[in-house]
N, CA, C and O atoms as CSV, one atom per row, in Angstrom:
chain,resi,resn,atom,element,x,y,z
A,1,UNK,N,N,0.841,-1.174,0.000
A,1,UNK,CA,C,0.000,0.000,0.000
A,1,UNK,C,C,0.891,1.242,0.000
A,1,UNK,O,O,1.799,1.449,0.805
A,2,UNK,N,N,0.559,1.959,-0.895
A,2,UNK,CA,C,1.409,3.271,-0.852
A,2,UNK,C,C,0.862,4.343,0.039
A,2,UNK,O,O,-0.321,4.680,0.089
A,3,UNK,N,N,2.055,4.945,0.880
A,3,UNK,CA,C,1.784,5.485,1.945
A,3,UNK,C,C,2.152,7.205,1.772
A,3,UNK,O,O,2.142,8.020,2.695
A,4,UNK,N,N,2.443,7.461,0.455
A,4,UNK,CA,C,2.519,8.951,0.379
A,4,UNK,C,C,1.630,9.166,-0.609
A,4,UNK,O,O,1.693,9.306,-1.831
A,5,UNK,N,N,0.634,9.159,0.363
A,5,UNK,CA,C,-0.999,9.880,-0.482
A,5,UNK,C,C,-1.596,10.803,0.934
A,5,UNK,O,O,-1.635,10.259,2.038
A,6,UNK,N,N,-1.906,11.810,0.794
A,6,UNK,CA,C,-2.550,12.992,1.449
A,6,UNK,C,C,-4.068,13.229,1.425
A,6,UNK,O,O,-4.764,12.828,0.493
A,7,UNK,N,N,-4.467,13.773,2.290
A,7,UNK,CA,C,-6.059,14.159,2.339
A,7,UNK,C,C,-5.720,15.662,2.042
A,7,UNK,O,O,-4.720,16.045,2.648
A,8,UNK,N,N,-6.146,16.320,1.482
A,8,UNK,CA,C,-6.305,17.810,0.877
A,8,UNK,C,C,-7.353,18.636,1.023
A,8,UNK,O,O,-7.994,18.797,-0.016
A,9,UNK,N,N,-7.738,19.213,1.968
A,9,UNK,CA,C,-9.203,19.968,1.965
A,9,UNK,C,C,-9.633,20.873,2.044
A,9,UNK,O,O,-9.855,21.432,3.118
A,10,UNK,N,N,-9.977,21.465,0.585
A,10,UNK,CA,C,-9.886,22.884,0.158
A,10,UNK,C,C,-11.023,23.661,1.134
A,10,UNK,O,O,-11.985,23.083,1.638
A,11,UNK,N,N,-10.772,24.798,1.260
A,11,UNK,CA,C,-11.827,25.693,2.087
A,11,UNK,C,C,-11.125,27.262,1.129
A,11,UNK,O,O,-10.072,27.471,0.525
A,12,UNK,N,N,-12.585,28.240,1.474
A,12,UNK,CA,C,-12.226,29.232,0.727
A,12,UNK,C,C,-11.119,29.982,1.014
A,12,UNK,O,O,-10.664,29.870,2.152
A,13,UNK,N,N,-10.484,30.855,0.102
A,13,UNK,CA,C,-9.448,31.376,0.660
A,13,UNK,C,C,-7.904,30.392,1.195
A,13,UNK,O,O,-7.184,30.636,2.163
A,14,UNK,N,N,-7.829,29.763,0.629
A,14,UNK,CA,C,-6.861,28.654,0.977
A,14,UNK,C,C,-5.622,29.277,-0.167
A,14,UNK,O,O,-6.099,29.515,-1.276
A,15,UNK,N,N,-4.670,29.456,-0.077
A,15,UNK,CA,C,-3.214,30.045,-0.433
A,15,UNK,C,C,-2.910,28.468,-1.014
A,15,UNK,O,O,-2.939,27.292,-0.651
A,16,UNK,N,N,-2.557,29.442,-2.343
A,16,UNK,CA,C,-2.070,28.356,-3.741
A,16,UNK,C,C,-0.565,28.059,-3.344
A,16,UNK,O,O,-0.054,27.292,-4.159
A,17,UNK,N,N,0.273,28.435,-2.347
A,17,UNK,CA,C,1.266,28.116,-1.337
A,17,UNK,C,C,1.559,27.014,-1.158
A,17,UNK,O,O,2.431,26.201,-1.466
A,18,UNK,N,N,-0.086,27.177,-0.110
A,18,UNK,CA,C,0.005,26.050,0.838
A,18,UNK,C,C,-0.264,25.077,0.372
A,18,UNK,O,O,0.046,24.049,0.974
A,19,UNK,N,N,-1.068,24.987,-1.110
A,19,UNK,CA,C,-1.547,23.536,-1.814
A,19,UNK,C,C,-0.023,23.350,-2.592
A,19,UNK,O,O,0.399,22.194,-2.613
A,20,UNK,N,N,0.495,23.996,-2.981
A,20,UNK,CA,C,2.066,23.874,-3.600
A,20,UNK,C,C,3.120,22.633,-2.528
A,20,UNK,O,O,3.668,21.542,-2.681
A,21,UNK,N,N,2.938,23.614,-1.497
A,21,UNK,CA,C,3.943,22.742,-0.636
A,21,UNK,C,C,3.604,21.247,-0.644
A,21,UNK,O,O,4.467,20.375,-0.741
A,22,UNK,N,N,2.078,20.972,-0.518
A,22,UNK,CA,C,1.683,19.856,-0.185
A,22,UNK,C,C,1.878,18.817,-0.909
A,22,UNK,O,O,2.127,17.674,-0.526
A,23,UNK,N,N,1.695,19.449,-2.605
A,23,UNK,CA,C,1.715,18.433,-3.551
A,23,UNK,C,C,3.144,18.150,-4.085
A,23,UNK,O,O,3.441,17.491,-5.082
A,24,UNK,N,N,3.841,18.689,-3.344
A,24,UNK,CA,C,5.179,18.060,-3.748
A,24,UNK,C,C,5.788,16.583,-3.262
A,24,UNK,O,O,5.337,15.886,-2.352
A,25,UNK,N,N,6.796,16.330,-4.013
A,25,UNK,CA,C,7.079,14.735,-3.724
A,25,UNK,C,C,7.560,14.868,-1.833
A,25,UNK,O,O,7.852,15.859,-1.163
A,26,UNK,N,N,7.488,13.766,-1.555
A,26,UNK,CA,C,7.494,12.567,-2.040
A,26,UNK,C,C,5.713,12.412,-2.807
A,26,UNK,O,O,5.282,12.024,-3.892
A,27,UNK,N,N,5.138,12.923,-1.616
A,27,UNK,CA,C,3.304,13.020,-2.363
A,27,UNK,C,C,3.269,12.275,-4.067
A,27,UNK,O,O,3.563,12.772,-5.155
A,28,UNK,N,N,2.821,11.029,-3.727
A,28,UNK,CA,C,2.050,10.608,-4.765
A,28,UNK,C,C,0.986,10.525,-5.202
A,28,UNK,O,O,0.927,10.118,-6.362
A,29,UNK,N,N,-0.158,10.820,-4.583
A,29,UNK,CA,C,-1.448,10.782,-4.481
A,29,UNK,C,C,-2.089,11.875,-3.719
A,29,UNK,O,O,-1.583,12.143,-2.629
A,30,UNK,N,N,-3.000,12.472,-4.066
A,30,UNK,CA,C,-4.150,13.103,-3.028
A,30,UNK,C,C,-5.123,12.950,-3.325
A,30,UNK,O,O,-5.412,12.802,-4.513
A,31,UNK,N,N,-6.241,12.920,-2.100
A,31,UNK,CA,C,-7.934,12.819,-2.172
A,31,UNK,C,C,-8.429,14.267,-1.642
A,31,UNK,O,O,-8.908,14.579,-0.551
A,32,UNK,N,N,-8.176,14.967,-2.678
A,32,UNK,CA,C,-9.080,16.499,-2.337
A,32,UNK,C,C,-10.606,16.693,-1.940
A,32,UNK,O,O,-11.534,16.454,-2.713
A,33,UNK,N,N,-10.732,17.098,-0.800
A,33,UNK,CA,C,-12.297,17.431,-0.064
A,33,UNK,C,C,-12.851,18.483,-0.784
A,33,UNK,O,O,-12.137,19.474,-0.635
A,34,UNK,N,N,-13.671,18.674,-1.396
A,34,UNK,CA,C,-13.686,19.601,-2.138
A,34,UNK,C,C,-15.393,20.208,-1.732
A,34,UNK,O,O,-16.089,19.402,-1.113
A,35,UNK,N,N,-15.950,21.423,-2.037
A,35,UNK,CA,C,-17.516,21.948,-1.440
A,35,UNK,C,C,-18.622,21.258,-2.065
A,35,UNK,O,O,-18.233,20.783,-3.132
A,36,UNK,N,N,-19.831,21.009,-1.844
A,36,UNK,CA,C,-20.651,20.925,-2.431
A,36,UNK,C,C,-20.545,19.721,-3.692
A,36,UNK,O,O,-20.171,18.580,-3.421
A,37,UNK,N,N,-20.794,19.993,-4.615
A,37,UNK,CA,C,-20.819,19.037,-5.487
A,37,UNK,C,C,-19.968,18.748,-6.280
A,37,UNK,O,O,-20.163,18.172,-7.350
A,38,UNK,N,N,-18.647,19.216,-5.726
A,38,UNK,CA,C,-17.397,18.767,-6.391
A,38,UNK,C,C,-16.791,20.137,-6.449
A,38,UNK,O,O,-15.581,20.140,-6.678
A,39,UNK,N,N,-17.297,21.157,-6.311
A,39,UNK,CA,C,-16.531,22.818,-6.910
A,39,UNK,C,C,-15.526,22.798,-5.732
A,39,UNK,O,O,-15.320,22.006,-4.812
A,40,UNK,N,N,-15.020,23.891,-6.091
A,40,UNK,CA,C,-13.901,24.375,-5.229
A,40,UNK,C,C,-13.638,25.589,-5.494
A,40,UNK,O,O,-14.357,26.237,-6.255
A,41,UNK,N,N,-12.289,26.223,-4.759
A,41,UNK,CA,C,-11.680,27.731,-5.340
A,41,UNK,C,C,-11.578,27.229,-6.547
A,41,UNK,O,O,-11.568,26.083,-6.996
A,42,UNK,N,N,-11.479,28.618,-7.142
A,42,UNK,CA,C,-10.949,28.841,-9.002
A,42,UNK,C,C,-9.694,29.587,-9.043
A,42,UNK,O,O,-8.920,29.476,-9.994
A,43,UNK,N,N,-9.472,30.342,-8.042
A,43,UNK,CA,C,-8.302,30.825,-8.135
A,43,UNK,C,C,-7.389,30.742,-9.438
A,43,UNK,O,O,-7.087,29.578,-9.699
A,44,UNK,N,N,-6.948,31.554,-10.195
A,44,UNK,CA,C,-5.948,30.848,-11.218
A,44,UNK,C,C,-4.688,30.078,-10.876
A,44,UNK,O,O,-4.362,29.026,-11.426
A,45,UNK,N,N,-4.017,30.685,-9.935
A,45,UNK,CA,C,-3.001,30.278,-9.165
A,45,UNK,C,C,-2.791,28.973,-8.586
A,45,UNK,O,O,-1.910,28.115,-8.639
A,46,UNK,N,N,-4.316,29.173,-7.805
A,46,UNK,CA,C,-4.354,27.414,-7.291
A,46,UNK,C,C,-4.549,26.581,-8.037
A,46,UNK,O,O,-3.745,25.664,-7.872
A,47,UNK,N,N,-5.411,26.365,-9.015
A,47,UNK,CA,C,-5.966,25.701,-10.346
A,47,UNK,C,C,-4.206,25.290,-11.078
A,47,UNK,O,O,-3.915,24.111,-11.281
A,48,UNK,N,N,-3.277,26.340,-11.372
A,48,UNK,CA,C,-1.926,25.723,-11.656
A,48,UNK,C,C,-1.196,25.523,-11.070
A,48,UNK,O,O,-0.064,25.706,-11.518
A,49,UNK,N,N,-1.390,24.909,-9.398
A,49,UNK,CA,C,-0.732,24.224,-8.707
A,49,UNK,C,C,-1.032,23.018,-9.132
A,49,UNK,O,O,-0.300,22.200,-9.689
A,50,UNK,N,N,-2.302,22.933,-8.804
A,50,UNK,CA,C,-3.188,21.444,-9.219
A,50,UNK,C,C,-2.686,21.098,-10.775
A,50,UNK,O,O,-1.956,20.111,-10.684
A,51,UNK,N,N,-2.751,21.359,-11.624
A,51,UNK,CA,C,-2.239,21.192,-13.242
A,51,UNK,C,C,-1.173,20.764,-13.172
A,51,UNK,O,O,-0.921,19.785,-13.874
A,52,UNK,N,N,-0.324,21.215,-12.466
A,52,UNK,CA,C,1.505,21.194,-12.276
A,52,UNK,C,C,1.566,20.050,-11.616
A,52,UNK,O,O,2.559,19.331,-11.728
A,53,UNK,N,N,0.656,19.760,-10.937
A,53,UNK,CA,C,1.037,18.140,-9.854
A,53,UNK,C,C,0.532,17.110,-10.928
A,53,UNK,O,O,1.312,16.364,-11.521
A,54,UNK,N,N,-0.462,17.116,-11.080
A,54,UNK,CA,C,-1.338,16.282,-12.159
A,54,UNK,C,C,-0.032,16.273,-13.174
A,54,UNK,O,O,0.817,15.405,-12.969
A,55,UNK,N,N,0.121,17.017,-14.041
A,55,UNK,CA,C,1.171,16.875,-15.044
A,55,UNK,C,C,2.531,16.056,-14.493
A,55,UNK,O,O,3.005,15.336,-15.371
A,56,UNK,N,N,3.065,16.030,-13.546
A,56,UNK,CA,C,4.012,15.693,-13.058
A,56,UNK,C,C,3.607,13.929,-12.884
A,56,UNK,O,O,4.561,13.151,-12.855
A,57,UNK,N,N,2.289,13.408,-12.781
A,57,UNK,CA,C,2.010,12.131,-12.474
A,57,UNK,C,C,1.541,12.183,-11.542
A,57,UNK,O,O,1.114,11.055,-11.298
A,58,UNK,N,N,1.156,13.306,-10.226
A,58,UNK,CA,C,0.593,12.913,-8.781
A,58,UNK,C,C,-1.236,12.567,-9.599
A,58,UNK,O,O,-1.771,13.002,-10.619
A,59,UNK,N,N,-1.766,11.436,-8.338
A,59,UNK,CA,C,-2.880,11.012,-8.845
A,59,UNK,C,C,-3.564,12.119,-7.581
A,59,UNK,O,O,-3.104,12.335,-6.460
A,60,UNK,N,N,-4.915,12.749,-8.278
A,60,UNK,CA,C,-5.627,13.630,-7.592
A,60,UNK,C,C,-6.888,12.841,-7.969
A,60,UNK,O,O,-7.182,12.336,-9.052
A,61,UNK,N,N,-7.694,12.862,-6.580
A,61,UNK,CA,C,-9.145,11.894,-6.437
A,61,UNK,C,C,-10.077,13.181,-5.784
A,61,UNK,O,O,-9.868,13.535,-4.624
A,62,UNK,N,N,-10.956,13.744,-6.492
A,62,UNK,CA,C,-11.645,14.605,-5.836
A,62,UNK,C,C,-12.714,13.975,-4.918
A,62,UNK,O,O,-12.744,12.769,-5.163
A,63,UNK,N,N,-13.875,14.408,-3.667
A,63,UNK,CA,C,-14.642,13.994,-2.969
A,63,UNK,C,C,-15.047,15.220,-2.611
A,63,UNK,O,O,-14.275,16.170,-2.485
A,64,UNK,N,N,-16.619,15.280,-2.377
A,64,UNK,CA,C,-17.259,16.216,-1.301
A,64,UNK,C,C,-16.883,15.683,-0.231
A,64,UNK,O,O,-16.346,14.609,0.039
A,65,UNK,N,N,-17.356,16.889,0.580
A,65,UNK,CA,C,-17.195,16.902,2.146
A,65,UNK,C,C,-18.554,16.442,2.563
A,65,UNK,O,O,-18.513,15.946,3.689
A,66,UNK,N,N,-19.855,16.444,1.976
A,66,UNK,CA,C,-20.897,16.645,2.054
A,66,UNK,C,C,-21.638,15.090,2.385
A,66,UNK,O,O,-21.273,13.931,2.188
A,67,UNK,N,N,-22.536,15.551,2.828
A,67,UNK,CA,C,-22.715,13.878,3.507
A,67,UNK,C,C,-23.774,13.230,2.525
A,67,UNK,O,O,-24.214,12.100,2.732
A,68,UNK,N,N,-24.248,14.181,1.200
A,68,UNK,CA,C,-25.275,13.500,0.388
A,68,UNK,C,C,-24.727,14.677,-0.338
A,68,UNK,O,O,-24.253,15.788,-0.098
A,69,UNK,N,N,-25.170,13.494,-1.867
A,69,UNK,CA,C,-24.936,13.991,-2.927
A,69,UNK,C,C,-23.843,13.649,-3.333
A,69,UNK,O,O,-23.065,13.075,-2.571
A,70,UNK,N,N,-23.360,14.044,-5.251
A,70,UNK,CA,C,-22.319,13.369,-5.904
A,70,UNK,C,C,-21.446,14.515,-6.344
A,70,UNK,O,O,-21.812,15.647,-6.663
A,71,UNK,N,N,-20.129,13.982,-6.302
A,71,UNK,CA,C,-19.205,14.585,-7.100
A,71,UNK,C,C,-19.398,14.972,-8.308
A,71,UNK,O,O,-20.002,14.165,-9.014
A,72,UNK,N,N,-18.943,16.379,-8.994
A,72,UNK,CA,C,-19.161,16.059,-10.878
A,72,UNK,C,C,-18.108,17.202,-10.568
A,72,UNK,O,O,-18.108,18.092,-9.717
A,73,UNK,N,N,-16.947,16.754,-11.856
A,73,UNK,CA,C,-15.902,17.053,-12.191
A,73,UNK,C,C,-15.476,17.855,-14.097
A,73,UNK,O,O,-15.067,17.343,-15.139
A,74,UNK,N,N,-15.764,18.922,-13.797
A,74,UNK,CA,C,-15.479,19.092,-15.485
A,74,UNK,C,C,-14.102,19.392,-15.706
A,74,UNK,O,O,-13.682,19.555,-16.851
């Protein structure tokens, strides 16, 4: 079982920083908590943190926080 995978859980106002630091190696994986029905910040900044990890090979698994209802991912 691979053990450098992270829980990630965006809230508003969250510094494209702090998601930077996170997704760096060793980080192979994250399961991002994300609002409501899958949205999150848009930030441009944060959005190409996320791109930059993804591109690199980290696997990103989005999830609500929400106790009903589904994810949708465009």
């Amino acid at each position: 079982m691979e053990r450098n995978v992270g829980l990630l859980r965006l809230y508003p106002g969250i510094p494209a920083s702090l998601v930077r630091a996170f997704l760096q190696p060793p980080m192979k994986g994250v399961v991002m908590e994300t609002f409501g029905s899958g949205n999150g910040p848009t930030k441009p900044d944060l959005l190409q943190e996320l791109r930059a990890a993804a591109e690199r090979g980290l696997v990103i698994v989005n999830c609500t926080h929400c106790l009903q209802g589904a994810v949708t991912s465009d």
